[in-house]
C-alpha positions in Angstrom: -60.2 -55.4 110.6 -62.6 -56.7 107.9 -61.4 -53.6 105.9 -57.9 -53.9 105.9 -58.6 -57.7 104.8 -60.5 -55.8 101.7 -57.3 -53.7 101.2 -55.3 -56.7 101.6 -57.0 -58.2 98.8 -57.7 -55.3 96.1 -53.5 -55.0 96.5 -52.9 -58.4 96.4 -55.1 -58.4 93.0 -53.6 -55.7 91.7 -50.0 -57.6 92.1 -51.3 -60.3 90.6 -52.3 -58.1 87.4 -49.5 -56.3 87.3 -47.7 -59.5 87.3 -49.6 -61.1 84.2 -49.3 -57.8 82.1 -45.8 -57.9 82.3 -45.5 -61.2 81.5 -47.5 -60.8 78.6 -45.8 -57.9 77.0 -42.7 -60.2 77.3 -44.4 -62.7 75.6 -45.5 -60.5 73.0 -41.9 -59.1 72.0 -40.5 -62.5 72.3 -41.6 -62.6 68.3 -38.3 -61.6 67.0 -38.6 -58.0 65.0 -37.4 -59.4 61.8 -41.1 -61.2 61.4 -43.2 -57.9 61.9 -40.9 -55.1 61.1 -41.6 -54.9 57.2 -45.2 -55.3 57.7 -45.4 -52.7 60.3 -43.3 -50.7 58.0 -45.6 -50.7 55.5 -48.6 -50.0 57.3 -46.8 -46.8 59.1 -45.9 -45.7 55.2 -49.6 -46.2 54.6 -50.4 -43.7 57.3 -47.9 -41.6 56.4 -48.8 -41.0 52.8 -52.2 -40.5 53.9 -50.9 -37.5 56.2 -48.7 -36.4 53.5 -50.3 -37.0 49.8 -52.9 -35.4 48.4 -55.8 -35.9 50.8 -53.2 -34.8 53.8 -55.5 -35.7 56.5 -54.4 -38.5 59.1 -57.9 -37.6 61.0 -60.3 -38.3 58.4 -64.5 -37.8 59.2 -67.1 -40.4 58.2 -69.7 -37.8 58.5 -70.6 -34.2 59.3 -69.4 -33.4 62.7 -66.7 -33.8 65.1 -67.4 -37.6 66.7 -67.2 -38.9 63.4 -63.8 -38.1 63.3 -61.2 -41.3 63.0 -57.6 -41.1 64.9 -55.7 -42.7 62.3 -52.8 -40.6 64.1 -53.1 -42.8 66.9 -52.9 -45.7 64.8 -50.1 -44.6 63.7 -48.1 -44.1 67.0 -49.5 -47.3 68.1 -47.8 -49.1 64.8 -44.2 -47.2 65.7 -44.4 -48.7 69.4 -44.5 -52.8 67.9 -41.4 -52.8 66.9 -38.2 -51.3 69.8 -34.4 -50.1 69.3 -34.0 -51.3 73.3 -31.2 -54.0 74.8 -33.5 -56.7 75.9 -36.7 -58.5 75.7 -37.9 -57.0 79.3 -37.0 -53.5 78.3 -38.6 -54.0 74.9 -41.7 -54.9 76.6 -41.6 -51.4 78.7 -41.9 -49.8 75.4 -38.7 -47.3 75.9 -39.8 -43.9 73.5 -43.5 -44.1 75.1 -42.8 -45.4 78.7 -46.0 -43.7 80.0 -48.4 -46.0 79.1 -48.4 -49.8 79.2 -49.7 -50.4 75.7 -51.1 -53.6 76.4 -52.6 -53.4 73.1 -49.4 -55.0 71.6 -50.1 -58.4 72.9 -52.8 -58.9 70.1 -51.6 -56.5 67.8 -47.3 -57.9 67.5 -49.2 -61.6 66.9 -51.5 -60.1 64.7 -49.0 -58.3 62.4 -47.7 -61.6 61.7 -50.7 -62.3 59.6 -52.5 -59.4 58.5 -52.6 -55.5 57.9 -54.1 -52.6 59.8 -57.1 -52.9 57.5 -57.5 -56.7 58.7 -57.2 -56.0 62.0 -60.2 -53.6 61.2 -62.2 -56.3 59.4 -61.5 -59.6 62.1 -62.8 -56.9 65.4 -66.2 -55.2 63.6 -67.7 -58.7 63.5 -66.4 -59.3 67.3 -67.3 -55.9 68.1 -70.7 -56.5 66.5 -71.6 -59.6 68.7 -70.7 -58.4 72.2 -72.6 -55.2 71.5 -75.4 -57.3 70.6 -74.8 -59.3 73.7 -74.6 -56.3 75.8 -77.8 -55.6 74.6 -79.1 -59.2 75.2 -78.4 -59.3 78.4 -79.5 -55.7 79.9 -82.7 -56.6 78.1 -83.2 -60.1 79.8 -82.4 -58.3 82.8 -83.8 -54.9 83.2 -86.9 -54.9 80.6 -86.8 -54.0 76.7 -86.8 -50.9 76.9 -84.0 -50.7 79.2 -82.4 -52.3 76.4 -83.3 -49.8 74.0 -81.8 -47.1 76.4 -78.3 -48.9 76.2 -78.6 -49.0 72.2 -79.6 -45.5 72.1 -76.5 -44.6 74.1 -74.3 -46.5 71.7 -75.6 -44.3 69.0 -75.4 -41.3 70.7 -71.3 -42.2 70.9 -71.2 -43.7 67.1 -70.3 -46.7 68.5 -69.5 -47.9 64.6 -66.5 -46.3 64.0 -64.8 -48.3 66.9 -63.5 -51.3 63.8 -62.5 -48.5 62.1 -59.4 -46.9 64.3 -57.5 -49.4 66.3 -57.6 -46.6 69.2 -60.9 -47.2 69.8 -61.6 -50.7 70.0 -60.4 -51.7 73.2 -62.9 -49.5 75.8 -65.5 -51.0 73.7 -65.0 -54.2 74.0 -64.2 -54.2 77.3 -67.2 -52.1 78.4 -69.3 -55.0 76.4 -67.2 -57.8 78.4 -67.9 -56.0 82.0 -71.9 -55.9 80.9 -72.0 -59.7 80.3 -69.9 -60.9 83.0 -71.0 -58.1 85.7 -74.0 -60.6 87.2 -71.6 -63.7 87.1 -68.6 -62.3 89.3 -70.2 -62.4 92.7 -67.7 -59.8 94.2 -68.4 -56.1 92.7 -64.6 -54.7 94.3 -62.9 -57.5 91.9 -65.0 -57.0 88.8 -64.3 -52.8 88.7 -60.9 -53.0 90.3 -59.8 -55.5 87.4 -62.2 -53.6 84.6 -60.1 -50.2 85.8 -57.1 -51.7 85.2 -57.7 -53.5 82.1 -58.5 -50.5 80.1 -55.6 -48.6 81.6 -53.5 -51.5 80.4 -54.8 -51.7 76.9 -56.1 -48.1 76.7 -54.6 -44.6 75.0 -56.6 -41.9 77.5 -59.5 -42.1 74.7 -63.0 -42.6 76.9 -61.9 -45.0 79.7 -65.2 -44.4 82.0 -67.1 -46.4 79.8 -65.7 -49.6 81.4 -67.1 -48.0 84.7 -70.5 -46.3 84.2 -71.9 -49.2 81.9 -71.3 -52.2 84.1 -72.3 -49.2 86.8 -75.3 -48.1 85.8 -76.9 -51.8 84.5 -75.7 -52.7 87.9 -77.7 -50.3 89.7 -80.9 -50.9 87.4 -80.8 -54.6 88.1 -80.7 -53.6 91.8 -83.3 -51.5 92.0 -86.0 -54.2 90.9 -85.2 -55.5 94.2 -87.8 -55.1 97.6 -85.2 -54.9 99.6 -83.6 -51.9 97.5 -82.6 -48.7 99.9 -80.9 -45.2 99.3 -78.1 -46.8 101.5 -77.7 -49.7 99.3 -77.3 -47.7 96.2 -75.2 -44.9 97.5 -73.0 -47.7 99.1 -72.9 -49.9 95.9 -71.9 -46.9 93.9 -69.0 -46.0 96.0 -67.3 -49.3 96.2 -67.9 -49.7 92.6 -66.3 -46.1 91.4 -63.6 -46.4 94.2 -62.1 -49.8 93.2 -62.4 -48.8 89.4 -60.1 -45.4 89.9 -58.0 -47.7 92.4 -57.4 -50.3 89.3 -57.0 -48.2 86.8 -54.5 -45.3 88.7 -52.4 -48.0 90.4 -52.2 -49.9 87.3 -50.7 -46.8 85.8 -48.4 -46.0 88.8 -47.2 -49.2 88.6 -45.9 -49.1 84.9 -44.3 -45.6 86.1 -42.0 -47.4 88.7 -41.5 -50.5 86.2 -40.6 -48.9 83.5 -37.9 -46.3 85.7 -36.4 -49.6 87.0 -36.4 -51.7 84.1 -34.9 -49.0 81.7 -33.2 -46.9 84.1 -35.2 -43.8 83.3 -37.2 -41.3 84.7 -40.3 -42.5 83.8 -42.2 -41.2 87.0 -41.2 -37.7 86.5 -42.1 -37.2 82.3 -45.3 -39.4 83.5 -46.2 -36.3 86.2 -44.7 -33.3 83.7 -47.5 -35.1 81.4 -50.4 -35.3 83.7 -49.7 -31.6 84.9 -50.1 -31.0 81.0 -53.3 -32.6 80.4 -54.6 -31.0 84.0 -53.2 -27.6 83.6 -52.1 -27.1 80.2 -49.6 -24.6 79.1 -48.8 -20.7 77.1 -49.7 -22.7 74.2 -52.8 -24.5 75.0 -54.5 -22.5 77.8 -56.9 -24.3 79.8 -60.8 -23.3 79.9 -62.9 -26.1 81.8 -66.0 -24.4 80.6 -64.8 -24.9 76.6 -63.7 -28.6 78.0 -67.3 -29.3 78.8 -68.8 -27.1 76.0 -67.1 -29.2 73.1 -67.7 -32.4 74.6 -71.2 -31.4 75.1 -71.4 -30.3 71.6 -69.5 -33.5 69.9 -71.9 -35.7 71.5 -75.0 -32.9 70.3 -74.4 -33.5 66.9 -72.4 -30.3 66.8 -74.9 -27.8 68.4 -73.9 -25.9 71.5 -75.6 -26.6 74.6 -77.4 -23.4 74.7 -79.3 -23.9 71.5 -80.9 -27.2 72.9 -81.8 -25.5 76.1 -83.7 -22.9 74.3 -85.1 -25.5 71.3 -86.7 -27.1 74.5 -88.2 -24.7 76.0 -89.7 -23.8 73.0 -91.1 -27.3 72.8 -92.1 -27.3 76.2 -93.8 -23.6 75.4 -95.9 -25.3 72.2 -96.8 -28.8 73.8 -98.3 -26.5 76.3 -100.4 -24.2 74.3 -101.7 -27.6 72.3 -102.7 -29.1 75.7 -100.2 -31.9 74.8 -99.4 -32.0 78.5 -101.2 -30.8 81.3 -100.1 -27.3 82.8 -98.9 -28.6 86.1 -95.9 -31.1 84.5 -93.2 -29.3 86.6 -94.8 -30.3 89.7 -95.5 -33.5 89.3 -91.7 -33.9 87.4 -90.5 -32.6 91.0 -93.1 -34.6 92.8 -91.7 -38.0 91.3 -88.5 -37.0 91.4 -89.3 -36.9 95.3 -90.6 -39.9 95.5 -88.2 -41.8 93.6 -85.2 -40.4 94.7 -83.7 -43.6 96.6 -82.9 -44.6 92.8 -82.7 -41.5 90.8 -80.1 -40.0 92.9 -77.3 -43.2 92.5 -78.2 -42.8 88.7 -77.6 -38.8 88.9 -73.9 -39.3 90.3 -73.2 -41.7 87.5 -74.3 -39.5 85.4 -72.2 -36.8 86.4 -68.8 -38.5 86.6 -67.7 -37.4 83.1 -68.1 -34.2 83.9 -66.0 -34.3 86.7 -63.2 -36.5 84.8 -63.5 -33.4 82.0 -63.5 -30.6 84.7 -60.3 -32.3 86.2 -58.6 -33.2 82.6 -59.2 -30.3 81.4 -56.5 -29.7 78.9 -56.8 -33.3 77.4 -60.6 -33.0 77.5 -60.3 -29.4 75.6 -58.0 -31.0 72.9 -59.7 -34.4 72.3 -63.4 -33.7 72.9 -63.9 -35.4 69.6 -63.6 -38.5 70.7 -63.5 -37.9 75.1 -67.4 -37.0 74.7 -67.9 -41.0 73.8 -67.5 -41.1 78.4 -71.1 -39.4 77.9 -72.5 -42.3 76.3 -72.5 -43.7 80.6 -74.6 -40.0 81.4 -77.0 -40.7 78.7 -77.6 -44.8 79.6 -77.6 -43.6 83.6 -80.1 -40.6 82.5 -82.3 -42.8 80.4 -82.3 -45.2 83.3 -83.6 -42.9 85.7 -86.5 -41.5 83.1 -87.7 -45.4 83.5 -87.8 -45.0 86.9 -89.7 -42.1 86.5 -92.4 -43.6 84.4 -92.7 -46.0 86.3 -91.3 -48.8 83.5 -87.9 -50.3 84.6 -88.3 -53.7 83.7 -91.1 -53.1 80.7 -91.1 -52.9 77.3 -93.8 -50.0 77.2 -91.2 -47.9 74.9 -90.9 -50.3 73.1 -94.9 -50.9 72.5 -95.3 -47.7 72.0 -92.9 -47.5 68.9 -94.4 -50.4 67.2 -97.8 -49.2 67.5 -96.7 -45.9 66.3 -94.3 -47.1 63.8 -97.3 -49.9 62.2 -99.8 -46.9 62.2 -97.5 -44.8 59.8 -97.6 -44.9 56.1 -95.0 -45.9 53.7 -94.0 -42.0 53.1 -93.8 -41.5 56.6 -91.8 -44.8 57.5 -89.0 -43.7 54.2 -88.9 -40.3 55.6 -88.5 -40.9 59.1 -85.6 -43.1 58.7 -83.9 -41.2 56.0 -83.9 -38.7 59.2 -83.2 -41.4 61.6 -80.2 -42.3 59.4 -79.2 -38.9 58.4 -78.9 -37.9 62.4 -76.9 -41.5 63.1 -74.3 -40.6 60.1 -74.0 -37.2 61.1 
């Protein structure tokens, strides 16, 4: 009985969303056309030049590798969807041409166009962007230890987190993965906070790196939990089912849901392009053959700074190899590794399964995974903050700031060449 109550309520929540996003999307193309339309029209030019003049690239890189890449292309689709040739606010509002997705990005981005450019939009969300990753950061420190903290940061890097203000595509998972992180201790019920985070980002969301919304709130989650006495295997396991089954139960319902609206309200079949498009990105076609080992390879590599798997796996056993012959660590490290990981495997083994989610989502996407691994690795960012968590837990330092002691002694006991050198390197790797 007490479950069906807690079906009950996730589908009465989800009416209630679905209710609110299509009332906003009404309200958003309420603003008649003629206000937006030669704004928009500029911007789209401004894209299209850029595709077409002289630099002819629409995907342009603010580094060396592949996850620097911007999806300006994107941008651009976006841009085409704010203003609609459609008979009707409502239908409109279901976004006719691209009836797939919801596009709930248009309720700040038609108000916004009123005012300002593409570029603006940039320049108002980096400083917003900016402060709730730095509240993110805040509040996993206050709550798990510094150098869980300094975990989180490092897997922003590892995703290059700053080109988010620079493509509109890429804002939203951001900001809402920052949002879930600060609000995830105050909402009392963990089914509400990831069945509404799941469909949230698959309301405002493009299929970039959704998971982020899940394995960030996830993973702080469990590492807030497992400072607890009364902390068990059981707990963990059972926390990180509810958690990862309301999130996919937000964000595909959401999505069915716009597939049934959208086939009523426009009289079109969007429930059957919506499947012949998800059998795509599973399956692929003749044309883009799908291979779930090169789905996982290049999204392995994007987030590897562009070196195959297989090279790291052999650059550590080197390491490994010379730390060894230097008596840098003692012979025996494999078995006490395996002996900890006994030992601590009430926690380390919630923290695994987060960490493996992406690779299941890229394993079952495979065709969209294999196409857009330059910016679908950013869903790894979760693996490395769950993976970083559970080396804590192996050294014993969830809830301590002993990384973080050990780099300022280290860091005050290096001279000035040392210091310039080592962060030309630091910043060379973070551009690249």
């Amino acid at each position: 009985m007490k479950g069906i109550i807690g079906v009950g309520k996730l589908l009465l929540l989800m009416v209630v969303l679905i209710a609110v996003y299509v009332l906003c999307l009404y309200t958003a193309y309420l603003i008649p056309d003629a206000m937006i339309s030669g704004r928009v029209n500029h911007e789209i030019k401004v894209l299209n030049d850029l595709e077409s003049g002289e630099i002819r690239n629409i995907y342009p890189k603010l580094g060396l590798g592949p996850r620097t890449q911007l999806d300006l292309f994107t941008d651009r689709v976006m841009l085409q969807q704010t203003v609609q040739k459609a008979d009707g606010v409502l239908a409109k509002a279901m976004i006719p041409n691209y009836a797939r997705y919801w596009h709930g990005y248009q309720i700040i981005l038609r108000p916004l166009m009123l005012f300002t450019s593409r570029r603006g939009i940039c320049l108002l969300f980096g400083p917003l962007i900016a402060a709730l990753a730095w509240t993110a950061v805040s509040t996993i420190g206050k709550s798990i230890g510094a150098d869980g903290a300094l975990v989180f940061a490092f897997s922003l890097a590892m995703s290059y987190c700053w080109s988010a203000p620079l493509s509109m595509q890429y804002m939203n998972v951001y900001i809402l993965s920052f949002l879930g992180i600060f609000l995830c201790r105050s909402v009392k019920s963990t089914a509400t906070l990831f069945t509404v985070l799941g469909s949230l980002v698959n309301f405002f969301d493009f299929l970039t790196f959704p998971l982020l919304t899940l394995l960030f709130p996830l993973t702080f989650l469990l590492l807030w939990q497992m400072q607890r006495e009364d902390y068990s295997l059981k707990l963990g396991l059972s926390f990180w089912a509810e958690a990862t089954f309301c999130w996919g139960c937000g964000y595909g319902l959401t999505w069915v849901a716009k597939w049934i609206i959208g086939s009523l309200v426009l009289g079109q079949s969007v429930l059957r392009s919506a499947l012949n498009a998800s059998i795509f990105r599973i399956a692929g076609n003749a044309a883009y053959p799908v291979s779930h080992y090169k789905a996982i390879q290049r999204n392995l590599r994007a987030l590897l700074l562009n070196i195959a798997p297989e090279g790291w796996l052999i650059a550590f056993v080197i390491c490994i190899l010379f730390l060894e012959h230097r008596n840098m660590v003692p012979h025996n490290w494999y078995g006490e590794l395996l002996g900890r990981l006994k030992a601590r495997k009430d926690k380390i083994m919630p923290l695994f399964l987060t960490a493996m989610i992406p690779y299941i989502w890229y394993f079952i996407l495979a065709n969209h995974s294999q196409i857009h691994y330059w910016f679908t690795f950013r869903n790894q960012a979760g693996t490395i903050f769950a993976l970083g968590g559970a080396a804590l837990i192996l050294c014993d330092d969830l809830g301590g700031s002993r990384l973080k002691e050990h780099v300022k002694v280290h860091w005050k006991g290096m001279s000035a060449l040392r210091k310039t050198l080592s962060l030309i390197v630091i910043a060379f790797l973070l551009w690249c």
